[in-house]
PADREN-509348 format. One record per residue (C-alpha): x, y, z; residue number from 1. Coordinates in steps of 0.2 Angstrom, whole numbers, plus 5000, padded with zeros to 4 digits. Layout:
<atoms>
east_north_up_n
X_Y_Z_NUM
...
</atoms>
This chain:
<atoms>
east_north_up_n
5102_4994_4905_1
5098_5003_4922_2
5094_4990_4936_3
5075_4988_4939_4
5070_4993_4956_5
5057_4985_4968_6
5040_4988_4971_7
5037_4984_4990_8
5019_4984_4998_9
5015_4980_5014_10
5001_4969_5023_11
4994_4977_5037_12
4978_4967_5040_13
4979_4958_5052_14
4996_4966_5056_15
5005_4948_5051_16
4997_4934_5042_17
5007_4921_5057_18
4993_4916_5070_19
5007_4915_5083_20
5013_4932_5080_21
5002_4941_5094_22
5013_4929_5106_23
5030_4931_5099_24
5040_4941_5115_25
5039_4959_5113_26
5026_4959_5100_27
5011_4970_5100_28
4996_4959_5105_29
4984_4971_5102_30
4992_4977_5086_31
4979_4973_5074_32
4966_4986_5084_33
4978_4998_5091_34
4977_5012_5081_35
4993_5022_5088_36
5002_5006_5084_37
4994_5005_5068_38
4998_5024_5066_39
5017_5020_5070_40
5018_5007_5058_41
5013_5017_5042_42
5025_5030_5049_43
5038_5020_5048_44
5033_5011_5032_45
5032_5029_5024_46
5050_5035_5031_47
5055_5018_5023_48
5047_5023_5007_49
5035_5008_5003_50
5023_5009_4988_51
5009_5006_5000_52
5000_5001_5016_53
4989_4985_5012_54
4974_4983_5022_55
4966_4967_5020_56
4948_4961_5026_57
4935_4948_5028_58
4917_4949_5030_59
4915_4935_5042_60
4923_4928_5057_61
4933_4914_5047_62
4922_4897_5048_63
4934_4888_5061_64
4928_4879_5077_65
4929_4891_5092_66
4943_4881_5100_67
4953_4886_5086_68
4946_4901_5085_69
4947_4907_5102_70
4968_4908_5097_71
4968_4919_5082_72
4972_4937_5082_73
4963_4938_5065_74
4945_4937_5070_75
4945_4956_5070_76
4950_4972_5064_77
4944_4988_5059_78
4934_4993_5045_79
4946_4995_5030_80
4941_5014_5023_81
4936_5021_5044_82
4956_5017_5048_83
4964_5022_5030_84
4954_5037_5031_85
4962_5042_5050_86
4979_5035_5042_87
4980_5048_5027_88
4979_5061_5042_89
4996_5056_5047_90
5004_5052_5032_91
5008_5063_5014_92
5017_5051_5003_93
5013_5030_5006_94
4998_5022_4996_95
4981_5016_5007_96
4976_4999_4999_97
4960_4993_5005_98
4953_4978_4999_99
4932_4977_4996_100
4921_4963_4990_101
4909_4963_4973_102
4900_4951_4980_103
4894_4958_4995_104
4894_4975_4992_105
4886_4990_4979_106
4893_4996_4965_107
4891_5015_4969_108
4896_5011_4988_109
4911_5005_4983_110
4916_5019_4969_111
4910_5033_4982_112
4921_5027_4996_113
4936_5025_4986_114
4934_5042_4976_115
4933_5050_4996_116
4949_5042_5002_117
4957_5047_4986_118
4952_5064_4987_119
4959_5065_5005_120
4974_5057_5003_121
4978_5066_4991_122
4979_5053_4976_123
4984_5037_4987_124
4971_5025_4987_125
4971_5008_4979_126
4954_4995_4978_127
4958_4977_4981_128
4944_4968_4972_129
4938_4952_4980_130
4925_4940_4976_131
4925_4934_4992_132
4929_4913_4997_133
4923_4911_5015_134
4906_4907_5011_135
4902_4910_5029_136
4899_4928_5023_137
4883_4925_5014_138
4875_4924_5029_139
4880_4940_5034_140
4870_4948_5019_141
4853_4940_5020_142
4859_4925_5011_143
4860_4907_5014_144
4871_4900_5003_145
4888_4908_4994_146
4888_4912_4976_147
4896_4900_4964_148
4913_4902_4961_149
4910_4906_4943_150
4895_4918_4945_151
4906_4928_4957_152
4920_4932_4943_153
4905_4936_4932_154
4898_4949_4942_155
4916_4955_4945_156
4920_4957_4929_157
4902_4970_4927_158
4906_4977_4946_159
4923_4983_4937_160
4915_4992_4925_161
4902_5000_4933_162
4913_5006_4947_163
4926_5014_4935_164
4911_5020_4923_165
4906_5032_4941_166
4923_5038_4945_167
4921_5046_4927_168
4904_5055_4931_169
4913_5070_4928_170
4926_5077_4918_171
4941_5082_4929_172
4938_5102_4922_173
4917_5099_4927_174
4919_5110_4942_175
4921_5128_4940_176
4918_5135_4953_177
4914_5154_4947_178
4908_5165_4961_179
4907_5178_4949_180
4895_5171_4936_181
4887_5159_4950_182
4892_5144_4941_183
4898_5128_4951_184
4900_5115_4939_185
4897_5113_4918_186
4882_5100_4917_187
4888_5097_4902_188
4902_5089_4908_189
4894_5077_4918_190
4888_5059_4914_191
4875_5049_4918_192
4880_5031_4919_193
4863_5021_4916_194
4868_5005_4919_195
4858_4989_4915_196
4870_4974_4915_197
4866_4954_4919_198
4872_4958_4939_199
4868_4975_4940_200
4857_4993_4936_201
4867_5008_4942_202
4862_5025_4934_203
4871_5037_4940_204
4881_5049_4942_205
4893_5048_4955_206
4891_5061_4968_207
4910_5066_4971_208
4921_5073_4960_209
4932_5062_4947_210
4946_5054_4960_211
4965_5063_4961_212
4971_5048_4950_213
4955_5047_4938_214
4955_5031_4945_215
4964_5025_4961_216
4974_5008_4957_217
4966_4992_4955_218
4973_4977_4964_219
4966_4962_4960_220
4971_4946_4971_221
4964_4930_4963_222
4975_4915_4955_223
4962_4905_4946_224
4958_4904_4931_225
4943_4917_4931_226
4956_4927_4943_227
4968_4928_4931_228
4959_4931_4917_229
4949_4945_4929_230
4968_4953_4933_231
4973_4955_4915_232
4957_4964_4910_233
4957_4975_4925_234
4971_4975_4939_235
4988_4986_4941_236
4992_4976_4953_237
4991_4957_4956_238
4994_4954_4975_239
4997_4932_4973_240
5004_4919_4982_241
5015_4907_4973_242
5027_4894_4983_243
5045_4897_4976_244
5049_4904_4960_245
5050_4893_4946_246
5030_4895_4950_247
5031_4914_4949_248
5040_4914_4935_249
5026_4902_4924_250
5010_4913_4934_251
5020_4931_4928_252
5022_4926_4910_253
5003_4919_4910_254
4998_4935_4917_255
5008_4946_4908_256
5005_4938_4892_257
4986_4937_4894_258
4988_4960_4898_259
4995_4959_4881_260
4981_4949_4873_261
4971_4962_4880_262
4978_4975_4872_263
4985_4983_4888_264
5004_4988_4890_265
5012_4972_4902_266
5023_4986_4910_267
5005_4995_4919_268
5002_4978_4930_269
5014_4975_4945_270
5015_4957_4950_271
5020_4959_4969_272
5020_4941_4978_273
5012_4939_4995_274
5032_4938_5003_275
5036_4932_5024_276
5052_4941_5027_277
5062_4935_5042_278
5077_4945_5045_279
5091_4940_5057_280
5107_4947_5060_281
5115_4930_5054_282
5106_4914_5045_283
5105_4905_5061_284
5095_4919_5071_285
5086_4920_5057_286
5080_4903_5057_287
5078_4903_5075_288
5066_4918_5077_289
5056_4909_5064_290
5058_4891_5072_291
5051_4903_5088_292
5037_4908_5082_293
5031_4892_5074_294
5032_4885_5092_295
5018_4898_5096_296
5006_4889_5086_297
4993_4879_5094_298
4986_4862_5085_299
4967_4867_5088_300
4976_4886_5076_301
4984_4873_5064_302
4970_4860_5059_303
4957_4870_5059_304
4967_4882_5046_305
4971_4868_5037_306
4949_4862_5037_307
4950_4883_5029_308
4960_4881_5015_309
4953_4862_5009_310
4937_4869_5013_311
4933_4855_5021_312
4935_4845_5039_313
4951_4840_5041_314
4948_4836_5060_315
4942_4819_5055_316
4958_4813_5044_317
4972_4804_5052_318
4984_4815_5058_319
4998_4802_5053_320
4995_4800_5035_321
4997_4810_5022_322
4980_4822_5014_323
4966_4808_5006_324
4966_4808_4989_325
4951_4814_4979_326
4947_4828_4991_327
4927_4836_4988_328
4928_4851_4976_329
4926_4868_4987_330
4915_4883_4985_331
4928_4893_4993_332
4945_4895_4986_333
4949_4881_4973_334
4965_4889_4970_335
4971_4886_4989_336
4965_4870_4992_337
4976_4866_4975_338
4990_4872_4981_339
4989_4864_5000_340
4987_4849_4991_341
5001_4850_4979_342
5011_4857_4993_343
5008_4841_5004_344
5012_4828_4988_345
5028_4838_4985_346
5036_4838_5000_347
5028_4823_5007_348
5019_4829_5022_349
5008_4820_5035_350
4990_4828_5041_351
4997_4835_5056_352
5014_4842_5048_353
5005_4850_5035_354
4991_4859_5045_355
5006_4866_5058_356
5013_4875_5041_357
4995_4879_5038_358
4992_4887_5057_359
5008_4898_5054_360
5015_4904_5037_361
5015_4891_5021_362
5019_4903_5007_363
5034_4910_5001_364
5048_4916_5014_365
5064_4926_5013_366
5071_4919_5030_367
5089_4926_5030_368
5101_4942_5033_369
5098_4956_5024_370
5111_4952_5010_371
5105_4936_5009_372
5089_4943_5005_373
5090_4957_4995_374
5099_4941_4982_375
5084_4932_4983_376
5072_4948_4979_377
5084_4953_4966_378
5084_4934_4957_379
5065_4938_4958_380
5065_4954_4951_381
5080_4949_4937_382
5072_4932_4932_383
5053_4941_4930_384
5044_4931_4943_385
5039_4947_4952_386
5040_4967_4951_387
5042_4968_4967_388
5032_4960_4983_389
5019_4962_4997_390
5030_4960_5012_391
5020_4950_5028_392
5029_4954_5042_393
5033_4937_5055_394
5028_4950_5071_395
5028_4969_5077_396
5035_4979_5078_397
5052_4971_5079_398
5049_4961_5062_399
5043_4977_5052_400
5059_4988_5063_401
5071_4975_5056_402
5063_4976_5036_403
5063_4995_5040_404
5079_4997_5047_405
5090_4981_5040_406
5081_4974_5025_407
5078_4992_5014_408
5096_5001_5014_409
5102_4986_5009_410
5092_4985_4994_411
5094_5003_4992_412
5112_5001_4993_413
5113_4990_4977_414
5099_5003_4968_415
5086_4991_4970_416
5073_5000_4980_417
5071_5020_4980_418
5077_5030_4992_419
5065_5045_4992_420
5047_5047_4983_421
5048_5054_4966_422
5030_5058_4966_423
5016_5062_4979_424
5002_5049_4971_425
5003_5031_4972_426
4999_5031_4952_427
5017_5038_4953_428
5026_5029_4965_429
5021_5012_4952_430
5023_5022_4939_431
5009_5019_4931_432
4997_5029_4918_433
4983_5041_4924_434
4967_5035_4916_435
4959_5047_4906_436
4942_5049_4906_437
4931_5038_4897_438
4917_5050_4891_439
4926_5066_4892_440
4941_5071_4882_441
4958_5071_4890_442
4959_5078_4906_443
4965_5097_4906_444
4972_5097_4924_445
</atoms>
């Protein structure tokens, strides 16, 4: 059999997930709201052939005291579709993933925004759907408390459909175009949503033409349980966070085999963990530019993270002692205060050691040469604990320059990663399926 190949997204918002990245020497400190650094960073992903440039966001400056917060080079960023839209003037080939919450937002906003960036990239864009954890953004909407956890999958689910049901408004053959006979477009191949669902009333129809894709790619991010069911209902790509991969392996083949239950093909849904690559020139100067920029972390940066992902105050345990048992059930991510938890009992970490994994990177890393890493990424990919991976980069640009530069002819060397674009949409670069049209027959383009 042919060896697989790689999927390789990368996270670009903020530019590295690391809160002492902005500090490393050499990094760009500004790099999250520079937009020529930001413009030389998708450059470079694209002549490195990535799937996709992944543009995270949050609705709220993340609830964390202001002494901790005062450190962060996350508190902002620009507005997803404003920087994607400038980035697909710059680019012809990588995918523009930005991700945009159903809890917060409107239906027919979010279908019109991403039918426009797909029609000016040229068939590239992807939606990350969120439900949204910090509940801090409530406020932001006119509301004073976040909605429940299950409610926000619920509506999900409906927001899903009703996105999808506007991106086929109109047949892909609607617009004619006819000078001659004075005709623009065939009403009769146009359709009006109408509709009225437990969340939401959308009628409808989309002003904008079906997108490039039919549809652009559906990310979906969530682990839990309405998360996952969410993601094999809907997503073609699941962008997770699992520790190590004996835990990849048993989330892949429950997300996988819940595709299948719902009657879709497993092959049209990537699974691409969230993946912090470190690469040196030996394992050593590996290790010690990641020892380096864990040193950058301040301890106001690490607890207050920590307090984020319990969803609770973690200022007031001792620092000494390991997390209390029978923590207060969150509103905000279950699924992360779980794995903090689980993290701390398994390796047996105090308050204070934990929150400093916390206030840097605590998920999966590939810390290594480029050899040593492409194994790891190849075990991955062979033992079907991923597709391929969203890589975070540790700081920029010399941590993307050495993934660019190091990392990919490697794995191109072995023919796990492509070396030039087969196809110009991001449909194609995943390989999946263009959606046909719900009420129309198949598309004639």
């Amino acid at each position: 059999m042919p060896q697989k190949q790689l999927h390789l997204t990368a996270f670009m918002r903020p530019v590295s997930l690391h809160s002492g990245a902005w500090r490393y020497p050499g990094a760009y400190a500004d790099a999250n709201f520079n937009l020529a650094h930001l413009t030389s960073f998708i450059q470079k992903l694209e002549s490195a052939k990535f799937d996709a440039f992944f543009m995270a966001d949050h609705l709220a400056v993340m609830n964390m005291p202001i002494e901790a917060l005062k450190r962060s080079h996350t508190i902002t960023s620009f507005e997803p579709f404003t920087l994607l839209a400038a980035l697909s003037a710059v680019t012809t080939k990588i995918g523009l993933a930005a991700t945009a919450s159903t809890t917060y937002e409107q239906p027919y906003h979010i279908a019109r925004r991403f039918a426009s960036l797909d029609h000016l990239s040229g068939g590239r864009a992807a939606w990350n759907i969120v439900t949204t954890g910090n509940p801090d953004s409530s406020k932001n909407f006119g509301q004073d408390e976040h909605m429940e956890h299950a409610d926000r999958y619920k509506r999900a689910r409906e927001f899903f459909d009703v996105v999808t049901g506007l991106w086929d408004s109109f047949a892909d053959d609607a617009f004619i175009r006819d000078k001659e006979s004075g005709i623009f477009f065939d009403p009769e191949r146009m359709h009006t949503l109408n509709h009225k669902g437990d969340s939401l009333q959308v009628k409808g129809p989309l002003n904008i033409a079906r997108p490039v894709q039919g549809w652009p790619v559906i990310v979906q991010a969530g682990q839990s349980e309405p998360g996952r069911q969410l993601a094999a209902e809907t997503a073609e790509v699941v962008f997770c966070s699992p520790r190590d991969l004996a835990g990849s392996k048993a989330l892949y083949a429950d997300i996988k085999g819940r595709v299948r239950a719902a009657g879709r093909n497993p092959d049209h849904l990537k699974i691409l963990p969230a993946a912090f690559v470190v690469v040196g020139d030996t394992a050593e100067d590996a290790q010690e530019k990641r020892l380096k920029l864990d040193s950058l972390v301040h301890y106001d940066t690490a607890i207050a993270s920590l307090s984020v992902m319990l969803g609770t105050d973690a200022r007031v345990f001792d620092p000494d002692q390991p997390i209390p048992e029978n923590l207060p059930k969150t509103n905000a991510s279950q699924t992360a205060q779980d794995g903090v938890v689980k993290l701390g009992k398994d390796e047996g970490l105090t308050v204070r050691q934990i929150a400093q994994r916390m206030g840097g990177y605590s998920g999966l890393a590939f810390v290594g040469t480029p050899e040593e890493i492409a194994t790891e990424m190849q075990q991955w990919l062979d033992e079907e604990g991923a597709d391929g991976f969203t890589v975070v980069f540790p700081f920029l640009p010399q941590g993307l320059d050495a993934v660019a530069e190091k990392l990919i002819p490697e794995l191109q060397r072995r023919g796990l990663f492509r070396k030039d674009y087969e196809g110009a949409t991001l449909r194609e670069h995943l390989g999946l399926p263009r959606p046909g049209n719900q009420f129309f027959k198949e598309s004639v383009l």
